[in-house]
LUMLOMAR-583002 format. One record per residue (C-alpha): residue number from 1; x, y, z. Coordinates in Angstrom, 3 decimals, m for minus. Layout:
<fidren->NUM	X->X	Y->Y	Z->Z>
...
END
This chain:
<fidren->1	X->m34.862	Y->m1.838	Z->9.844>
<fidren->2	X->m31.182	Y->m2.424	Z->9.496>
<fidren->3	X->m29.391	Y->m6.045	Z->9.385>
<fidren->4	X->m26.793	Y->m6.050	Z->12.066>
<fidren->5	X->m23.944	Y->m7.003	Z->10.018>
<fidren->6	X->m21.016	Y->m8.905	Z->12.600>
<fidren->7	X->m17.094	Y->m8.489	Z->11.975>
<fidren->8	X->m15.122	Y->m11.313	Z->13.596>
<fidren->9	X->m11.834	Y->m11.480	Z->14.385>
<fidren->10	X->m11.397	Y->m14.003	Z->11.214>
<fidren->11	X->m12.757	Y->m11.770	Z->9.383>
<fidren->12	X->m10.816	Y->m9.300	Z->9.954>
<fidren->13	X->m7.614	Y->m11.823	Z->9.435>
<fidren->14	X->m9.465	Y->m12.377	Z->5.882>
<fidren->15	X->m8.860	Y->m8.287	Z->4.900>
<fidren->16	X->m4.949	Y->m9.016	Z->6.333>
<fidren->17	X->m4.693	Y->m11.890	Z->3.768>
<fidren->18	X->m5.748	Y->m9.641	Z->0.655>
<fidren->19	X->m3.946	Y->m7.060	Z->1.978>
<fidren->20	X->m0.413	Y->m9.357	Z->2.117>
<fidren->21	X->m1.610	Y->m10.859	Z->m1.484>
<fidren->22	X->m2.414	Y->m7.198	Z->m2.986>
<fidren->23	X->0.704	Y->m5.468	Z->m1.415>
<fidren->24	X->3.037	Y->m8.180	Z->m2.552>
<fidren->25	X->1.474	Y->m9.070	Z->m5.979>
<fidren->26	X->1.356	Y->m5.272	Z->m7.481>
<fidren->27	X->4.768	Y->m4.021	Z->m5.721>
<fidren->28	X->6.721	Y->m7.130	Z->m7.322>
<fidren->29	X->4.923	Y->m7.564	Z->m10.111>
<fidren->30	X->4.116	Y->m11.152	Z->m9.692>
<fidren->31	X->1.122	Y->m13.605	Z->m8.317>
<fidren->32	X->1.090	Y->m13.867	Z->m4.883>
<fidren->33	X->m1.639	Y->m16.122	Z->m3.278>
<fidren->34	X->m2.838	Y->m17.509	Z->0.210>
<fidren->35	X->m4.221	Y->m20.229	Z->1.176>
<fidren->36	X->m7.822	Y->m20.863	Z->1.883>
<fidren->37	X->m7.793	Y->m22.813	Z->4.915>
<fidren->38	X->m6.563	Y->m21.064	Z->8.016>
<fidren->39	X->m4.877	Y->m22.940	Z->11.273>
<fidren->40	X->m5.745	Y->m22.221	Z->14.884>
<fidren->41	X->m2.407	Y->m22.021	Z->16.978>
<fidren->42	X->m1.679	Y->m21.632	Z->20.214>
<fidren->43	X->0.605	Y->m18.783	Z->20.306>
<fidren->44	X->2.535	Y->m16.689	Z->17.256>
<fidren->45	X->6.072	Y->m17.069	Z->17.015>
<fidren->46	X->9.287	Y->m16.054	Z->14.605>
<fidren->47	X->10.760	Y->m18.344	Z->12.752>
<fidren->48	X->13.686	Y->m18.828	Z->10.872>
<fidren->49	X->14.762	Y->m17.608	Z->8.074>
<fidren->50	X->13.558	Y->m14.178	Z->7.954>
<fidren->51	X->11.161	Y->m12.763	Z->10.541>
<fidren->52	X->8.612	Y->m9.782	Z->10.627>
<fidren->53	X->6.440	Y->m8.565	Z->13.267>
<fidren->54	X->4.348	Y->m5.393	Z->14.285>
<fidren->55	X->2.284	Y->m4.376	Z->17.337>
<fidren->56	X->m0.994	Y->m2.990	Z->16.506>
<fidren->57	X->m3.421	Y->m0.973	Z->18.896>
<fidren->58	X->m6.271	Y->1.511	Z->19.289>
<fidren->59	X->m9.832	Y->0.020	Z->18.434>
<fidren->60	X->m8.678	Y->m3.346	Z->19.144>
<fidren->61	X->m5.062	Y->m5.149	Z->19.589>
<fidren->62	X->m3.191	Y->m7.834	Z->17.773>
<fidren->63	X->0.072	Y->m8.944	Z->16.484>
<fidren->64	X->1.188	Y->m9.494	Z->12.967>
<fidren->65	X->3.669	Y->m12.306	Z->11.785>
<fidren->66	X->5.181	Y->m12.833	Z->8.749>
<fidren->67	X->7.708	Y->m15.840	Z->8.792>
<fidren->68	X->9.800	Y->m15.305	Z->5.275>
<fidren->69	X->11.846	Y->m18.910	Z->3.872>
<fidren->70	X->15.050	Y->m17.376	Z->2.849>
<fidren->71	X->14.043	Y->m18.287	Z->m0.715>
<fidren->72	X->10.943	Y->m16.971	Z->m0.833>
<fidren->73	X->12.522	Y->m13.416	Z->1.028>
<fidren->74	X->15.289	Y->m13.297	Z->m1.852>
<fidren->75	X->12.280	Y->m14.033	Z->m4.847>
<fidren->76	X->9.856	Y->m11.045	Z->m3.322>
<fidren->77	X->13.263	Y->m8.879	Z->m2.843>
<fidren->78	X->14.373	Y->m9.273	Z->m6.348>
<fidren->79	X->11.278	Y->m9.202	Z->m8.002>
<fidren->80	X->10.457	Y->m5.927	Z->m6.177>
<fidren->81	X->14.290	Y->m3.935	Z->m6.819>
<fidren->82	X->13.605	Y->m4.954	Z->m10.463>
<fidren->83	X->10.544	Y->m3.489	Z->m10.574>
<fidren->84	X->11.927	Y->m0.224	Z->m9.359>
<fidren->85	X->14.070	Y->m0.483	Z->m11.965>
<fidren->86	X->17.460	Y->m1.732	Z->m10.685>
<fidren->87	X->19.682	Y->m3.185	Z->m12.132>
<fidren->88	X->19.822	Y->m6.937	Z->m11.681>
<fidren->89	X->23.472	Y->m6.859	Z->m10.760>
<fidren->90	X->23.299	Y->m4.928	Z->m7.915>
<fidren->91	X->20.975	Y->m7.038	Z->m6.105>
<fidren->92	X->22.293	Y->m9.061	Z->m3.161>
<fidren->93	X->21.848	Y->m12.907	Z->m3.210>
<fidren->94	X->21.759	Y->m13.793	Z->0.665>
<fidren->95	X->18.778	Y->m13.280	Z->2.494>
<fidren->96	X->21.003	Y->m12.310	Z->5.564>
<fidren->97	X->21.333	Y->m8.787	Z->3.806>
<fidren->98	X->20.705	Y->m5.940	Z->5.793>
<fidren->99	X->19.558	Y->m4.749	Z->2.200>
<fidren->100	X->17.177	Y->m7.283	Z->2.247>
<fidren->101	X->15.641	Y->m7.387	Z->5.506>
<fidren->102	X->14.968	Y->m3.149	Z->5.299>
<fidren->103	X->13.490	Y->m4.069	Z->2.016>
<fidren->104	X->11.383	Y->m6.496	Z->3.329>
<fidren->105	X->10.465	Y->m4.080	Z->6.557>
<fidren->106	X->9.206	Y->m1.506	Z->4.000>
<fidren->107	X->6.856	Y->m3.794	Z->2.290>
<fidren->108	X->5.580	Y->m5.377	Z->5.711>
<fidren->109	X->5.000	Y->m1.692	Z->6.698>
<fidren->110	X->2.766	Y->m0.805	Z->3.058>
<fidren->111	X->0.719	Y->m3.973	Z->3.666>
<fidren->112	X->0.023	Y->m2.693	Z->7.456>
<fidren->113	X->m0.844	Y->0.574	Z->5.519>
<fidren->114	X->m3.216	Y->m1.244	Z->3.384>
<fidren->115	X->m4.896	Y->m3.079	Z->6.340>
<fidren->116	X->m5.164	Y->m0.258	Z->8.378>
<fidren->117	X->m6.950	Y->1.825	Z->5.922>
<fidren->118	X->m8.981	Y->m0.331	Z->4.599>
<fidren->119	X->m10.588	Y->m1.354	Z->8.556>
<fidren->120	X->m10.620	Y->2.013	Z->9.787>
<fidren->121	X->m13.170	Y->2.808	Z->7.256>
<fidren->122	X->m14.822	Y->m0.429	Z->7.020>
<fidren->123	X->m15.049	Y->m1.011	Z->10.827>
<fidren->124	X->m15.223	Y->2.736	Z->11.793>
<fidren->125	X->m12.419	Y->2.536	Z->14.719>
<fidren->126	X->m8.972	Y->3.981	Z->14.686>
<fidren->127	X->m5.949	Y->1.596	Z->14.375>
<fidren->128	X->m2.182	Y->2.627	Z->15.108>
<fidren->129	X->0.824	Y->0.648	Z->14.315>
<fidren->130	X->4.088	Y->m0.089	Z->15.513>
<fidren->131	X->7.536	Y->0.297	Z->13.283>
<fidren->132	X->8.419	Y->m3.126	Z->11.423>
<fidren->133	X->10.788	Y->m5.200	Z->13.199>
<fidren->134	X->12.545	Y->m7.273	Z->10.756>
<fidren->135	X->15.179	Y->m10.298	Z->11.867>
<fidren->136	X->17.204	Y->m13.290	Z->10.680>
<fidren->137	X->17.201	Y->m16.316	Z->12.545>
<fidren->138	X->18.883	Y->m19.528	Z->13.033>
<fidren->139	X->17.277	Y->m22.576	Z->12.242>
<fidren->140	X->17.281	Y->m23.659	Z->16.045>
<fidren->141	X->15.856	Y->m21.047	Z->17.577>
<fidren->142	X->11.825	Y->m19.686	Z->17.699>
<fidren->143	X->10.853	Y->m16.495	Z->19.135>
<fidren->144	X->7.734	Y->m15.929	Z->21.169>
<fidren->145	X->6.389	Y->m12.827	Z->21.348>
<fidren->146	X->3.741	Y->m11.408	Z->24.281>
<fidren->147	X->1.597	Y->m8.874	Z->22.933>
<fidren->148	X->m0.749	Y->m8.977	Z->26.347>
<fidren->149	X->m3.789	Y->m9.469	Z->24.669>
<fidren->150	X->m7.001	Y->m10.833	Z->26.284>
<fidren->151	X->m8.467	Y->m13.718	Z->25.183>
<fidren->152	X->m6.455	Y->m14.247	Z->22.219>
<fidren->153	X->m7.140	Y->m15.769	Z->18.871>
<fidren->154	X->m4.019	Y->m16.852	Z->16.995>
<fidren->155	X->m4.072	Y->m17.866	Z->13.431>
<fidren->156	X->m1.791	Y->m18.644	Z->10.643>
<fidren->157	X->m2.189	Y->m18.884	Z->7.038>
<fidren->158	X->m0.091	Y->m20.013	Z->4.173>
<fidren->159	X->1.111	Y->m17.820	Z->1.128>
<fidren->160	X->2.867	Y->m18.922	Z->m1.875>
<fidren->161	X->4.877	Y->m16.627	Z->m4.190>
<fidren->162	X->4.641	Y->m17.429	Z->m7.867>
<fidren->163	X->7.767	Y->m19.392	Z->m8.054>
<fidren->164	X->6.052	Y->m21.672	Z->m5.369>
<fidren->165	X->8.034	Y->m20.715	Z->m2.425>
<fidren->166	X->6.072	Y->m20.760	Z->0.883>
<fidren->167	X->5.850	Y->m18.244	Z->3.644>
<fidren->168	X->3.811	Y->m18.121	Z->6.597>
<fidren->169	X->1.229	Y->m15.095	Z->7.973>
<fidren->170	X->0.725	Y->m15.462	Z->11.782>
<fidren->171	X->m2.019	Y->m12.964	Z->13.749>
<fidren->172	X->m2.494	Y->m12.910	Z->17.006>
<fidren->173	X->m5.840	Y->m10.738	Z->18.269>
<fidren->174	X->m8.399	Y->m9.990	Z->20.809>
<fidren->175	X->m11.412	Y->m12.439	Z->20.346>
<fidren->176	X->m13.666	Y->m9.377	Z->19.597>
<fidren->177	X->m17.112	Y->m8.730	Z->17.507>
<fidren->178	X->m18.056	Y->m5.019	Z->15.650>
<fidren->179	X->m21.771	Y->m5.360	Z->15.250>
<fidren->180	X->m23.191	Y->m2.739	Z->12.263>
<fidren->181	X->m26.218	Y->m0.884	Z->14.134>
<fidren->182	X->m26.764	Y->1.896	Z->11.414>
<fidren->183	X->m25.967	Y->2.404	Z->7.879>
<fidren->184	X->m23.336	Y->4.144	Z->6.513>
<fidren->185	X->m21.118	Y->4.890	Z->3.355>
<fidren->186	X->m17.391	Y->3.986	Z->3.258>
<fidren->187	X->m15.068	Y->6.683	Z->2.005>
<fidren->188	X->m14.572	Y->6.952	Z->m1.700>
<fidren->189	X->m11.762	Y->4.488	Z->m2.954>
<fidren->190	X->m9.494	Y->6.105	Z->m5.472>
<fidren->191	X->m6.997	Y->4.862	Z->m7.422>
<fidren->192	X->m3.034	Y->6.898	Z->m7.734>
<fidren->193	X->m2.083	Y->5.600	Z->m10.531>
<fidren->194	X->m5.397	Y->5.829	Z->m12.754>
<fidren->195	X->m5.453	Y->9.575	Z->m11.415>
<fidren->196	X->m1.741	Y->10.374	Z->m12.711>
<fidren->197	X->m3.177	Y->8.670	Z->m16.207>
<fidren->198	X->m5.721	Y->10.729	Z->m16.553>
<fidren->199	X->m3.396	Y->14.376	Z->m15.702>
<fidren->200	X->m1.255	Y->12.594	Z->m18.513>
<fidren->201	X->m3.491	Y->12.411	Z->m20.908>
<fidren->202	X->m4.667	Y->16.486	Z->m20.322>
<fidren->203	X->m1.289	Y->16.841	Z->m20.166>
<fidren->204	X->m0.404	Y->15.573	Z->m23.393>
<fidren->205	X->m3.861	Y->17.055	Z->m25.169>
<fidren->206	X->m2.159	Y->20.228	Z->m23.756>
<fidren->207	X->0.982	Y->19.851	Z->m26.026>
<fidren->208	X->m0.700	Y->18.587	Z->m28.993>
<fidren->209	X->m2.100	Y->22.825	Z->m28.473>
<fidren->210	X->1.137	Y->23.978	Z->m27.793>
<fidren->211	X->2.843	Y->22.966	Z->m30.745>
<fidren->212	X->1.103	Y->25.269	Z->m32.723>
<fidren->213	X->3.192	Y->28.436	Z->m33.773>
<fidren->214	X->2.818	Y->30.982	Z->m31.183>
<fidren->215	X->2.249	Y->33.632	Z->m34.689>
<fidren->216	X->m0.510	Y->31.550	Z->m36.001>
<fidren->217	X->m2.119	Y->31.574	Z->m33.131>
<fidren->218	X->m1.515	Y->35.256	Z->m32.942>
<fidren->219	X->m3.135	Y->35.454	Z->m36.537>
<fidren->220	X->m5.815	Y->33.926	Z->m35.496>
<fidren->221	X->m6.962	Y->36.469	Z->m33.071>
<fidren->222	X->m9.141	Y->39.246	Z->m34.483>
<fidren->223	X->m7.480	Y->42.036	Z->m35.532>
<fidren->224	X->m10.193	Y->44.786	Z->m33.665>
<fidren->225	X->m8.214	Y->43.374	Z->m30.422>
<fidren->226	X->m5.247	Y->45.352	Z->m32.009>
<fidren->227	X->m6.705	Y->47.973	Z->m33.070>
<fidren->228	X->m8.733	Y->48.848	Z->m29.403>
<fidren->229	X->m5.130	Y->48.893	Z->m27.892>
<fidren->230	X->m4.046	Y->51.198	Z->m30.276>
<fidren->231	X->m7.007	Y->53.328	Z->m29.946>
<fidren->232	X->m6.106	Y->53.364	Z->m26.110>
<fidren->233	X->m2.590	Y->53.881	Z->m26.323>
<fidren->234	X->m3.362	Y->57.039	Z->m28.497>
<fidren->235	X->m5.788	Y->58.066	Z->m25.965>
<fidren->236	X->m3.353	Y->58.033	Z->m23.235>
<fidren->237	X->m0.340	Y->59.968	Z->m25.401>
<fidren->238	X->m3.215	Y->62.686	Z->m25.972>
<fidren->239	X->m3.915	Y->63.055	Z->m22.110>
<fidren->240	X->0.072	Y->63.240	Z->m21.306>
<fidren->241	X->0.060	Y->65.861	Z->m24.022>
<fidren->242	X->2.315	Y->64.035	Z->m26.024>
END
């Protein structure tokens, strides 16, 4: 008989976490942590200096905050263009950028990616997003967003970037439950980059080959394969009558 297995809604804030920690850490190559406590709160809201939000829908709804400190958007910025490879004096310094705030967009959009995925399969439902809304904002004024949910839960959570600079996570969902009543196997997890390693390394096994000389490799082919062509060739001059 199976264990029903039940998904809360913290629970399902706990995959959000890993997936702002994960996103962030590998795309700027640094440490990026949260907390382990959560807060209850009464409502989400953005707040200055840089804020994110999205609108999600489809097996159940919610609202995801990010609240950026303009030092810790300019850190995550930086550390992400120069692990693209840009060049260091390029980058802007302000977190009032417009190239900042699309950078940061993009990244809040790959770690709704990441979430998505990863509760579609684990939770078997069918999530859709809304586009990344990305704004700067004064230090006197909050934003409250209604994302007419029933029976809300509203959390926030703490993250540090590795230079110590604080940012805040802020979800807003249904209060829902997914019970497990039957076993079943998630979808394979593969890995990009450890796939493009491995068609590297045939790759390069390939041109350790190819750098042999194209006539030693022709030497090394019997010679009876040259001598049935010629034997057919003649054949075919004797049938033309030539």
């Amino acid at each position: 008989m199976t264990t029903n297995t039940i998904v809360t809604s913290d629970d399902i804030l706990l995959k959000l976490c890993h997936s702002v920690a994960h996103v962030l850490s590998s795309t700027s190559a640094s440490n990026v942590t949260h907390a382990g406590m959560v807060q209850s709160i009464a409502r989400t809201r953005l707040k200055p200096d840089l804020g994110c939000f999205s609108i999600f829908d489809g097996g159940f709804s919610g609202l995801v905050v990010i609240n950026f400190s303009s030092s810790a958007a300019i850190e995550i910025y930086r550390r992400y263009m120069l692990n693209m490879g840009m060049p260091e004096s390029e980058l802007a310094f302000s977190h009032t950028s417009d190239e900042v705030s699309n950078v940061m967009g993009e990244l809040m959009n790959q770690i709704l990616g990441d979430f998505i995925n990863k509760i579609s399969k684990e939770l078997q439902t069918s999530i859709s997003q809304s586009q990344p809304k990305m704004l700067t904002i004064n230090k006197e004024l909050t934003i409250s967003i209604d994302a007419n949910l029933d029976d809300a839960v509203a959390r926030r959570v703490s993250f540090r970037t590795e230079n110590n600079h604080i940012f805040y996570l802020e979800f807003a969902m249904d209060k829902t439950e997914f019970i497990r009543l039957d076993e079943f196997v998630y979808d394979e997890e593969f890995d990009p980059d450890s796939l493009l390693e491995q068609h590297s390394t045939i790759g390069s096994n390939k041109d350790s080959t190819s750098n042999v000389s194209p006539w030693v490799k022709m030497a090394d082919k019997p010679a009876i394969a040259t001598r049935a062509i010629d034997n057919d060739a003649d054949d075919l001059l004797d049938q033309l009558g030539i």
